[in-house]
C-alpha positions as CSV (number, residue, x, y, z in Angstrom):
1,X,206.1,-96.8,-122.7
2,X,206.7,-100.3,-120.9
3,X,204.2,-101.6,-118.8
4,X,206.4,-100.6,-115.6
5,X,205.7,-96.7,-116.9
6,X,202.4,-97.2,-117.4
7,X,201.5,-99.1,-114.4
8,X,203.1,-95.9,-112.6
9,X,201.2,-93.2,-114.7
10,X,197.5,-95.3,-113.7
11,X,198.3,-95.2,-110.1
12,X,199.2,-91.6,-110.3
13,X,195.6,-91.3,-110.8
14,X,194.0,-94.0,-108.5
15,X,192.9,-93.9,-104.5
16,X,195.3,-95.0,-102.0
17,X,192.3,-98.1,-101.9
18,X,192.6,-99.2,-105.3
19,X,196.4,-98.8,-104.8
20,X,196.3,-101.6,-101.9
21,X,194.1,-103.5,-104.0
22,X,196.7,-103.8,-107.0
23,X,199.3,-104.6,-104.2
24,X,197.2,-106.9,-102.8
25,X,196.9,-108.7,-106.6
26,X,200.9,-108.3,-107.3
27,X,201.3,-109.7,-104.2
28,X,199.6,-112.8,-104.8
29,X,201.0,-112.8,-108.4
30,X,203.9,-113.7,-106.9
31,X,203.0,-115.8,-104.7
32,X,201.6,-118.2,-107.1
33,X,204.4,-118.2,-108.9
34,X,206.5,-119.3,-106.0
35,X,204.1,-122.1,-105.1
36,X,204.4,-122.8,-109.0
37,X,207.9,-123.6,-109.1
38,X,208.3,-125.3,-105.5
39,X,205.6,-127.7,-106.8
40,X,207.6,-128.3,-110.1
41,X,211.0,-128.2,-108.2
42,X,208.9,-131.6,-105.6
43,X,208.1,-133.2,-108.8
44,X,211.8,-133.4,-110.2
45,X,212.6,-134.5,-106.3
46,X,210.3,-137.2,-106.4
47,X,213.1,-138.9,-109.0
48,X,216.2,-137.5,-108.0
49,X,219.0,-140.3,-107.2
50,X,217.6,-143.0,-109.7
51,X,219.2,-142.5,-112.8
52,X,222.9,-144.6,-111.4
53,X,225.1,-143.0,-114.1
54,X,225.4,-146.2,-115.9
55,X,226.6,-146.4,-119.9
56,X,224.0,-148.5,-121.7
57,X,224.6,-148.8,-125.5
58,X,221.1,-148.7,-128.1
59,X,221.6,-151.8,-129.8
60,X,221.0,-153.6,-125.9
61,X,217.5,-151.8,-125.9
62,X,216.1,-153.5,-128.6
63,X,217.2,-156.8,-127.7
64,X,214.6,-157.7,-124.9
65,X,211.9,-160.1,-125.1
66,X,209.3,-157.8,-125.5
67,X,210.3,-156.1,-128.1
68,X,210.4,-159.5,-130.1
């Protein structure tokens, strides 16, 4: 039985209160999740445009002063 089965079979046997209140919980379940992903979605924003396509080769990376 999957958990969509059983979640069916345990409200079978619950009051139309405790059903709301499970609703109430998906609900917000989903919610969250939204506010998850928009808030991972603003992160990636916060960089989008700066890569500029450019080639660079390896060998030019470990030529700067710093790395001397």
């Amino acid at each position: 039985m999957g958990a969509t089965e059983r979640i069916a079979e345990l409200m079978k046997a619950m009051h139309e209160r405790e059903i709301a209140e499970m609703l109430d919980f998906a609900e917000f379940l989903l919610a969250k999740r939204d506010r998850e992903m928009t808030e991972a979605w603003s992160t990636l924003d916060k960089y989008a445009g700066r890569y500029d396509g450019a080639k660079w080769r390896r060998d030019e990376l470990y030529d700067r002063a710093g790395l001397r």
